[in-house]
Each structure stands twice: as structure tokens, then as C-alpha cells.
BAZADO-86729 format. One line per field, with one value per residue (C-alpha): residue number from 1; residue in one letter; x, y, z. Coordinates in Angstrom, 2 decimals, m for minus. Layout:
BEGIN
num (NUM ...) $
residuo (A ...) $
xx (X ...) $
yy (Y ...) $
zz (Z ...) $
***
This chain:
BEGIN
num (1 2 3 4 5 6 7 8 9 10 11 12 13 14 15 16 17 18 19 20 21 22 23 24 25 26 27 28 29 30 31 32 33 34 35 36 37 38 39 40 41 42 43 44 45 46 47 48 49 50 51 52 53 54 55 56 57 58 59 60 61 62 63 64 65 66 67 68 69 70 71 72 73 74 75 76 77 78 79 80 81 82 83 84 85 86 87 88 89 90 91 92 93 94 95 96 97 98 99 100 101 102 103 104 105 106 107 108 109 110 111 112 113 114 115 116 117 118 119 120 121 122 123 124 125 126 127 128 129 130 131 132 133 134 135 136 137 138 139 140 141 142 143 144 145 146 147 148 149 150 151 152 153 154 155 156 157 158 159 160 161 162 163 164 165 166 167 168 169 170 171 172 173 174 175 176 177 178 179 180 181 182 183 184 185 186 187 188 189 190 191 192 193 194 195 196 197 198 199 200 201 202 203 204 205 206 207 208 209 210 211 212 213 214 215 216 217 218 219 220 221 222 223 224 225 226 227 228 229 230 231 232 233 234 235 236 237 238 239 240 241 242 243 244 245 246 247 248 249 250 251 252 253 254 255 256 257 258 259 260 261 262 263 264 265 266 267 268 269 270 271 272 273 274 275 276 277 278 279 280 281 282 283 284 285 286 287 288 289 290 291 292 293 294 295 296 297 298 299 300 301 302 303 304 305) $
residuo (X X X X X X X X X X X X X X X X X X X X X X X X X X X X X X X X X X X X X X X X X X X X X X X X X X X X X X X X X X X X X X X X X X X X X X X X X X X X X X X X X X X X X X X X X X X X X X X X X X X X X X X X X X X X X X X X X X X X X X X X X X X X X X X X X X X X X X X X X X X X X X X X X X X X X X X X X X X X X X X X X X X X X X X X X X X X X X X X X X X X X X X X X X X X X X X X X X X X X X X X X X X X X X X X X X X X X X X X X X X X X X X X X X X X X X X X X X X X X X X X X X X X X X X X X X X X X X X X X X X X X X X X X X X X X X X X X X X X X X X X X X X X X X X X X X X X X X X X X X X X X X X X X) $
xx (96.96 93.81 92.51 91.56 95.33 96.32 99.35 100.05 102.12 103.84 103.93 100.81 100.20 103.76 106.19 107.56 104.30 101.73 103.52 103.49 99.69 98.48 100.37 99.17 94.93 96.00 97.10 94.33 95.56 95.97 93.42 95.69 95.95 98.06 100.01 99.96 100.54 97.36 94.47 92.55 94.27 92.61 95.26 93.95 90.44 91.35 91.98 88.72 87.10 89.32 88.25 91.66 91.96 94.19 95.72 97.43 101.36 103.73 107.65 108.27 105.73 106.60 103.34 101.61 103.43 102.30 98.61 98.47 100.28 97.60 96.03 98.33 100.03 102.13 104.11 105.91 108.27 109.76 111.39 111.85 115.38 114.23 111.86 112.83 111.21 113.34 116.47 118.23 116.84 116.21 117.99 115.72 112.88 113.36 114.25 111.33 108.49 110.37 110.31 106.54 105.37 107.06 105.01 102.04 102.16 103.18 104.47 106.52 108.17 109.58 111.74 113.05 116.46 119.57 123.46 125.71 128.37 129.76 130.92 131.02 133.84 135.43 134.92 135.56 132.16 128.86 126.27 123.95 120.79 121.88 123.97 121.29 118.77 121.21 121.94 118.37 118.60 120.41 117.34 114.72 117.06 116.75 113.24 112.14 110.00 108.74 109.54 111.67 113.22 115.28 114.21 116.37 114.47 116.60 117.31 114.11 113.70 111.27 114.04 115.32 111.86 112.44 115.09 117.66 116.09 118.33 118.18 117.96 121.02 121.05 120.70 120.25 116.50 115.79 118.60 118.81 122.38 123.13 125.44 126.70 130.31 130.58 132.19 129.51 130.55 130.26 127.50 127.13 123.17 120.73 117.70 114.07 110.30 110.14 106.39 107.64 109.14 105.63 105.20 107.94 107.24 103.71 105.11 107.58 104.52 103.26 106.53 107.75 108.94 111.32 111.83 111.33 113.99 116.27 116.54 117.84 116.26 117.12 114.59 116.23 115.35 118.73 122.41 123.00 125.57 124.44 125.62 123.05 120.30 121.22 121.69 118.58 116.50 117.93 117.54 113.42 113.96 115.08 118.73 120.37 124.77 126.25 128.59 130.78 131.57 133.77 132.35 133.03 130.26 127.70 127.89 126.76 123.70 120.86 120.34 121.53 123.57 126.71 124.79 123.75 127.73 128.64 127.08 127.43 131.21 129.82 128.39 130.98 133.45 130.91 127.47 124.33 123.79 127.06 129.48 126.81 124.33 124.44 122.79 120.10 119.11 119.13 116.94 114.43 114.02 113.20 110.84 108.86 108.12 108.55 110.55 110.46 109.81 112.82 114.70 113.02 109.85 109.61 110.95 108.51 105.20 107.25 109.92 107.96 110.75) $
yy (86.38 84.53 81.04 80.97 80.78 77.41 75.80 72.69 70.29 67.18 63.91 65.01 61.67 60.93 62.09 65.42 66.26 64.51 67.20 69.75 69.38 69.24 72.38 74.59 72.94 73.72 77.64 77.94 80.94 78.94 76.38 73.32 70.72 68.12 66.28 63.01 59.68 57.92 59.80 56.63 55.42 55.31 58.38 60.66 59.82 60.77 64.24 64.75 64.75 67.59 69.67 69.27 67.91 65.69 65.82 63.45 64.50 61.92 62.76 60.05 61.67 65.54 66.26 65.86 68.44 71.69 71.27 69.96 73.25 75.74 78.09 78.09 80.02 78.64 74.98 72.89 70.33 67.36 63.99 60.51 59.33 56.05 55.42 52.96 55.29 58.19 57.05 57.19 60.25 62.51 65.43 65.90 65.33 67.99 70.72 69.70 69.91 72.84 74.60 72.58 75.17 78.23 77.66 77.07 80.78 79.63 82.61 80.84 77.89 76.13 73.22 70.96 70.20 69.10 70.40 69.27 66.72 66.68 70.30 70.52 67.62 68.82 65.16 63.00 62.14 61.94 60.86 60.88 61.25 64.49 66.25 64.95 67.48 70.35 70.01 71.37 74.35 76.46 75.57 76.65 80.01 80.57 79.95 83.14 82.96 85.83 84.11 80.74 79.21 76.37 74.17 71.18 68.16 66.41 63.08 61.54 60.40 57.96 56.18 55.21 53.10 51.34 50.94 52.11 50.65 49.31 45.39 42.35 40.89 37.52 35.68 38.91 38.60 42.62 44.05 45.45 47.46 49.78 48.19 51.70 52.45 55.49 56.73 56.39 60.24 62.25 64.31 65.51 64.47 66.91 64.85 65.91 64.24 64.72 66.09 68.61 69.85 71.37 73.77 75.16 75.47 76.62 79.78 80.22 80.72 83.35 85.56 85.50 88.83 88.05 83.97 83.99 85.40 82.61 81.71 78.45 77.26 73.85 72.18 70.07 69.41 68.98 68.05 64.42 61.66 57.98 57.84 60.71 58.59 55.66 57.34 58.64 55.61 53.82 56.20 55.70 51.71 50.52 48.24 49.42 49.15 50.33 48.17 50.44 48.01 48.21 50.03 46.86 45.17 47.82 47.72 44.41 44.71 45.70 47.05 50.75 50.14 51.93 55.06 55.30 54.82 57.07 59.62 58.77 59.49 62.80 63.71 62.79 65.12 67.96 66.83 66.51 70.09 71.25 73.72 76.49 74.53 77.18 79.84 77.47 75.96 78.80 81.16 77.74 77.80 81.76 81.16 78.81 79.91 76.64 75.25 71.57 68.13 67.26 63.18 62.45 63.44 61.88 58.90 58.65 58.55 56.48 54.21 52.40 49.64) $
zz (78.38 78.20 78.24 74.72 73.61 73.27 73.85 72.04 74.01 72.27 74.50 76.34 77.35 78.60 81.36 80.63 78.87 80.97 83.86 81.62 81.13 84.44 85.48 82.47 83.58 87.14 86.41 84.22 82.08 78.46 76.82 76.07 73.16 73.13 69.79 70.29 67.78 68.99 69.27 70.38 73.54 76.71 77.93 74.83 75.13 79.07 78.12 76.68 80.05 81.25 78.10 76.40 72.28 71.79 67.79 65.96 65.59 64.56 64.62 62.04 59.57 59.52 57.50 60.56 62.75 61.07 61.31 65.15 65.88 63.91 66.13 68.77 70.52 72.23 71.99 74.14 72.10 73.54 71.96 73.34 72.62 74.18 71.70 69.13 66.18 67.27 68.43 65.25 64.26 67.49 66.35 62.77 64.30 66.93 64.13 62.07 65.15 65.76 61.86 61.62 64.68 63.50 60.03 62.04 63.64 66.74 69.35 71.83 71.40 74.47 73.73 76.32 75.84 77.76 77.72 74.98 76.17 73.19 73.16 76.61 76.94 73.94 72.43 75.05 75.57 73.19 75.26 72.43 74.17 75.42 72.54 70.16 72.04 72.45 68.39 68.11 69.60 66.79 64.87 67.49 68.15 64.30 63.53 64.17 67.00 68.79 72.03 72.66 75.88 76.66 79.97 81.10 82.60 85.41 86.47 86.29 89.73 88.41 87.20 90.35 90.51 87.03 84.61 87.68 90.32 93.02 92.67 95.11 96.90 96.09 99.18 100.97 102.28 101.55 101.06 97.74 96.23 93.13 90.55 89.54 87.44 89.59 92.51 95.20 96.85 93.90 94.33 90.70 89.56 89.37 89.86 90.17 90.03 86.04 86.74 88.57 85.14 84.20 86.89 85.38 81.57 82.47 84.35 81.57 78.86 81.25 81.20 77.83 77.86 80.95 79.74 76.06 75.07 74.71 78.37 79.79 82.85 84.35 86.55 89.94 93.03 94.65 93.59 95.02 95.06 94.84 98.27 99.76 97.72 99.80 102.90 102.69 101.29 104.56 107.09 105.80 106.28 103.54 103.21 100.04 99.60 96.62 94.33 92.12 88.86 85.91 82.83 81.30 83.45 83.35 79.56 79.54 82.16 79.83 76.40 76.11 79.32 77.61 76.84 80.10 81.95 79.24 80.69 83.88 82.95 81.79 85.39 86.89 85.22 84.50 86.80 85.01 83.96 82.94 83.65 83.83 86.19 88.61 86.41 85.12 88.04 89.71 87.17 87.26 91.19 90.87 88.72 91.06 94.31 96.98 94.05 93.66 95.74 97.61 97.28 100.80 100.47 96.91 98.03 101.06 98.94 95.87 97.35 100.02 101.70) $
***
């Protein structure tokens, strides 16, 4: 292993990526390149001063893919169901980055993906930003890689500071609650600092004899219930309460509301990772020694009251 392997990493400018990045410059044992749609934002031309390329790779033009991948030899390929250029089309882009780097010569492909609740429920649910990742993963497992692995990104905990952040009280100076179609008890999310997720991808490309063999590895740093969040949140001064509302209401809160309580539906019948979260998470924390930031001490330098 040597620095003058690359790995290529897709959304090198984003969250998952951005994490994945930093960990691989921190470890130092792989030269890095990131794939990336704009090659001219102030992010990219960011990289450049930390002696990384960044390549234009656009998931709505497949032509693109193959030739940001040449030379490496490693890649790490995520999608952005959230993105309005992706959305309808997650799962086809994922199989073509994916058939794009196996062309290219790459070695090991890690692709981060997340449990099928389609399968899993038997039907019940879809939970399309989910099930639309795990339908890729036949295609990287057939590719033909010399080494592939499966990680599972958490609960962003980000989240909890943006599109689920716990919202004023009206009329209720600081107190602020969680509008949430769950029971408030069920400790069933695996959540983590999203970041956090490149520690672990970066020590899977350095064991790919023990990892790339079609491993799953699921990345958390704790199994919580909306009502340990809160607990905790208070006891570090804030005044959060938690509403549970009808899936009815919830549906109607924001745009892509229902996808969201649909799987929230999903964790609460299977939690986040599935009926094999045990395994995962558990292969993921043995992987990284001291494992990953804990809900308090996140919250403490990211959730000031």
C-alpha cells in the first residue's frame, strides 16, 4: 500500500464524501481524487491546496464516470437521493458509477449503501431512499471487483440541526419540541456524526483482504430513542418536549415529509439498520479503535441551547 494509489471518491465536496476525504489525507496511506460535478466551486478549488484533484463526474451524464475513475485504485461511490437530479433515478445511477469504475480498472470498490426496507418488511414499507441504494448492490457484487464492501451511513446527526431540527413553541420563549409520528421511547435509530463515516471507509481500503470481500459494516455511534435525544439535549440546558402527531400531519409538514415518516415506520418495526444491525455495527466499531463521537459530546460542540 502506498500513497501513489489513488482512491477516487464521489461527493468529495459533500457530507459522506467531504468525511471520507479528510480521513483518507489524515491516514496518509492513498493519494486521493475526488469526482465531483463542478470542478470550479470554491470547495473543489479548496482541495487543490491540500494536493488533492478534483475531476468532473456527473451521475446524470454516465460518459463522465469512466474517465474520473482511470488510474485508480480504489473508489468510494455514494448518491444523493435528496438531490433533485437523482431522485428519480438513484438506483441507475449507482449501477452505472459502479460498472463506469470496474471499466476503469478500479480494485476496490466501496459503495455506501443502506438496508433494503423493501425486502426487509416483505412489502410493507419502500422507503425509497433506502431500498433504492440496497438495489445496487447486486450490481457492485457482480462487477467483478477484486475487492468490494458495503458501509452503512447512520442517522445523520446533522440532521437534527436542519431539516429535523426541533422547532419553537409558539409562545414558549425557548422552549423548542419535536413534531415526530413516533413513539417517543423507542430506541430504534442508529445515529452518528455522518463525518465520522470516513474514518471508517479509509481503514476499510487498507484491509481489503479482511473487508473487501463483500463485507457489510454499518457506522453508529449509539442506538437512541427520540426520548434519550431529548433527555440528553436538556440535561445540557436546553427545553425541548416531544409531540408525537398523526402520520397524517407529518405528511403535510414539508416537502418529502412522507418519505421521511415512512421510514420512520420502518425503524420503528425493524430500527434503522435492520434485522442484522448487530453484526454490522458491530464489525464497523472493530474496525475503529475509540469508535465514534457519542450524542452528548456531538451535541455539546453542535447544539449550543
Amino acid at each position: 500500500m502506498a500513497a501513489d494509489q489513488i482512491i477516487a471518491v464521489m461527493g468529495g465536496t459533500g457530507s459522506q464524501g467531504g468525511g471520507v476525504v479528510d480521513a483518507l489525507l489524515e491516514r496518509g496511506q492513498f493519494g486521493v481524487r475526488v469526482l465531483t460535478r463542478n470542478v470550479q466551486s470554491d470547495k473543489s478549488k479548496a482541495l487543490a491546496e491540500r494536493d488533492v484533484a478534483a475531476v468532473e463526474a456527473d451521475l446524470t451524464r454516465p460518459e463522465t464516470l469512466e474517465p474520473a475513475f482511470a488510474g485508480a485504485y480504489g473508489a468510494f461511490i455514494v448518491t444523493n437521493f435528496w438531490d433533485p437530479d437523482t431522485r428519480s433515478n438513484e438506483t441507475e445511477q449507482g449501477m452505472a458509477a459502479a460498472r463506469a469504475a470496474k471499466a476503469a480498472g478500479v480494485k476496490h470498490c466501496v459503495w455506501s449503501t443502506l438496508p433494503n426496507c423493501r425486502e426487509i418488511s416483505g412489502g410493507k414499507y419502500e422507503v425509497v431512499h433506502f431500498t433504492g441504494k440496497a438495489m445496487v448492490n447486486t450490481a457492485v457484487r457482480d462487477a467483478g471487483f477484486e475487492h468490494y464492501t458495503f458501509v452503512e451511513a447512520p442517522m445523520y446527526l446533522q440532521n437534527l440541526t436542519g431539516m429535523m431540527a426541533p422547532q419553537p413553541v409558539e409562545d414558549g420563549g425557548t422552549k423548542k419540541a419535536w413534531a415526530i409520528p413516533m413513539a417517543a421511547d423507542n430506541r430504534c435509530m442508529h445515529v452518528g456524526d455522518v463525518h465520522e463515516l470516513g474514518k471508517l471507509v479509509a481503514r476499510v481500503f487498507e484491509t481489503p483482504e479482511q473487508n473487501g470481500q463483500g463485507r457489510y459494516l454499518s457506522m453508529a455511534a449509539g442506538l437512541y430513542s427520540w426520548q434519550d435525544l431529548i433527555d440528553e439535549l436538556n440535561r445540557q440546558g436546553h427545553d425541548i418536549v416531544y409531540n408525537r402527531v398523526s402520520a397524517e400531519a407529518f405528511d403535510q409538514f414539508f416537502p418529502g415529509a412522507a418519505e421521511l415518516r415512512e421510514m420512520m415506520e420502518y425503524f420503528e418495526e425493524y430500527t434503522y439498520f435492520g434485522p442484522d444491525r448487530e453484526a454490522k455495527v458491530a464489525a464497523a466499531n472493530e474496525l475503529v479503535p475509540g469508535g465514534f463521537t457519542s450524542f452528548a459530546d456531538w451535541a455539546r460542540a453542535n447544539m449550543a441551547p
